[in-house]
C-alpha positions in Angstrom: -21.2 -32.8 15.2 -18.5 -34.9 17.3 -15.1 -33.2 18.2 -13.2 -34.9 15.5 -15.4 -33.0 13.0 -15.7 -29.8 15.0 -11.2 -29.6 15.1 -11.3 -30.5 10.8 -13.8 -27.3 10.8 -11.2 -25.0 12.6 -8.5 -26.6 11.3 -10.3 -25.6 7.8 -11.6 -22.3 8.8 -8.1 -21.0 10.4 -6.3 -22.0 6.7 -8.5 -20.3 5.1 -8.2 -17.1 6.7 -4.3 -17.2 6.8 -4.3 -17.7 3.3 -7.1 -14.9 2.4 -4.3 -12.6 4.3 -1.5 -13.7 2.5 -3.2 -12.4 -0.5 -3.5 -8.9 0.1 0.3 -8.9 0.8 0.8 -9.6 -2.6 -0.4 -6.5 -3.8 1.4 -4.4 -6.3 1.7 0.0 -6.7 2.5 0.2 -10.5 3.5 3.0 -11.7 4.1 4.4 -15.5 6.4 7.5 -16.7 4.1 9.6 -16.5 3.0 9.4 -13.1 -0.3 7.3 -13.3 -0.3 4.9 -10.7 -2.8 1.8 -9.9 -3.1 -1.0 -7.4 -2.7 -4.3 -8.8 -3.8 -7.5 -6.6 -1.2 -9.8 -7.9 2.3 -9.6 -10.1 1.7 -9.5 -13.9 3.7 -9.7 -17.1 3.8 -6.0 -18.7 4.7 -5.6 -22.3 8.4 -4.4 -21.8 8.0 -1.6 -24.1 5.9 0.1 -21.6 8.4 1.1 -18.9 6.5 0.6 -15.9 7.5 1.0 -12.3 6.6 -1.6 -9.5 6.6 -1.1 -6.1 5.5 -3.0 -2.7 2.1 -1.7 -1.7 3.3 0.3 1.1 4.9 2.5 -1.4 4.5 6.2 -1.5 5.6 9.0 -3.4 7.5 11.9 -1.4 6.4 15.2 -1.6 6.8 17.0 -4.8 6.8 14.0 -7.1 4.5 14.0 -9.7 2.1 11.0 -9.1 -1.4 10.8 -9.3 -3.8 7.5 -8.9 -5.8 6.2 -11.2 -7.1 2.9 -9.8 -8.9 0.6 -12.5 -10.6 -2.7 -12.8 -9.7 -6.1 -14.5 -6.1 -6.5 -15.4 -3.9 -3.8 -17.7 -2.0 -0.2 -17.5 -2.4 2.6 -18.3 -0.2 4.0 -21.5 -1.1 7.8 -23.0 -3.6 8.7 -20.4 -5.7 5.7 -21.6 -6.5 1.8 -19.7 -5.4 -1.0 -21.8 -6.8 -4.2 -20.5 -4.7 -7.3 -21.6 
């Protein structure tokens, strides 16, 4: 492989992990009103009628709050104790 090739490679290779970062800063804590709360990877549209609560991922709840995680996969909320995937 010549140099020329070798710097694209790097080039390519450092992009790539600067963007992989930048993706997990986009993470989400979503929380509903009654205290169920989930990672999710990206921003989504929730049904308004939900009432849900978003937060930056280094959110935490203070002591004595009434939160509990309930981490799910694929994309949804939770509503009534239940996952509704949407």
């Amino acid at each position: 492989m010549n140099p020329r090739a070798k710097l694209v490679v790097l080039a390519s290779a450092g992009l790539a992990i600067v963007g992989m970062s930048s993706l997990s800063a986009s993470a989400r804590i979503i929380c509903n009103e009654d205290g169920d709360c989930w990672h999710a990877p990206g921003e989504y549209a929730y049904p308004p009628a939900v009432h849900l609560f978003v937060h930056p991922d280094d959110w935490r709840w203070r002591e004595g709050e009434h939160y509990a995680w309930k981490e799910h996969q694929g994309r949804g909320y939770w509503h009534g104790g239940e996952w509704r995937a949407f």
